[in-house]
Every structure is written in structure tokens, then in C-alpha cells.
C-alpha positions, -999 to 999 in steps of 0.1 A, spaced: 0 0 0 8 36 -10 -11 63 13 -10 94 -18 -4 128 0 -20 161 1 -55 146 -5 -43 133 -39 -55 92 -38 -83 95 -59 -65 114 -85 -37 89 -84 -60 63 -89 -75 74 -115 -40 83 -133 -33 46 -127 -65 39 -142 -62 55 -170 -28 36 -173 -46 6 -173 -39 -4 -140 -68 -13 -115 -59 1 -80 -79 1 -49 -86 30 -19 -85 22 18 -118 12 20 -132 44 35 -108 42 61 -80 60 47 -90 78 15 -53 87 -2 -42 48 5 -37 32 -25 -37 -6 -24 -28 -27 -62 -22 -66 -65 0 -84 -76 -10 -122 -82 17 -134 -106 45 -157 -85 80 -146 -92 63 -122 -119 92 -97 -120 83 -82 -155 49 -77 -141 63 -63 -112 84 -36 -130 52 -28 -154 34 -20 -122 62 -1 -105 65 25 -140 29 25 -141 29 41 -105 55 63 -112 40 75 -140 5 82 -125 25 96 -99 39 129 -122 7 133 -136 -9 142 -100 25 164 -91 36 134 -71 73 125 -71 81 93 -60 117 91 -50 144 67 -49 139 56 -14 100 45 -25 114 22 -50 138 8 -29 119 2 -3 93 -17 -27 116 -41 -38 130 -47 -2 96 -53 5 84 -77 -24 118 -101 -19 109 -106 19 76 -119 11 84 -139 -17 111 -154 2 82 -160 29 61 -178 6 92 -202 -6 
């Protein structure tokens, strides 16, 4: 999950939409969380698709995701696929 600031998760989701990419809020909860599966096992072409796609969507709202959110993506995505081998 992503939480979008300055108000700016429907707009991002709608960017990513637009991208072709189907992205959820936080269920009323937290309106400017962003939430987007990703089903494929060890689906790293996917992975990367997904990743431009919210980088993209990110520039179009004003929204510049840095270095550190990519990083800490991918840190992320190898500890649970090493949890699920």
C-alpha cells in the first residue's frame, strides 16, 4: 500500500487507471491509501510494469516518487516472496 499525500489518492487512482492499472482506496478508512495486486508468482516483468505505471500516474498528479519508495518496494516484495518459498 501507498497512502497518496495532500488529499491526492483519488486522483492517483485514477491516473493509474487510465494507465490501465486497477488500484484500490483504503476502503473508506483512509482515503489517499492506495492498495494494487500483484497475483503473478516470481512475476518480476509484471512487477516492473506495475512499478513505471505508479511512477507515472505519480507525475501526472505532481507526485514524485523518489528513490527511497522504489527501494523500499523491492525490499519489501523479496521478503515476502522469500516467505512464501
Amino acid at each position: 500500500p501507498l497512502s497518496a499525500p495532500d488529499g491526492r489518492g483519488r486522483a492517483l487512482r485514477d491516473a493509474l487507471e487510465r494507465l490501465g492499472v486497477n488500484a484500490a482506496g483504503g476502503q473508506g478508512k483512509e482515503p489517499d491509501l492506495i492498495r494494487v495486486g500483484h497475483y503473478a508468482p516470481g512475476g518480476w516483468p509484471e512487477l516492473c510494469l506495475l512499478a513505471g505505471s505508479l511512477y507515472g500516474a505519480g507525475r501526472r498528479c505532481g507526485l514524485l516518487l523518489a528513490d527511497g519508495f522504489f527501494g523500499a518496494a523491492w525490499s519489501r516484495w523479496s521478503k515476502e516472496g522469500a516467505e512464501e518459498r
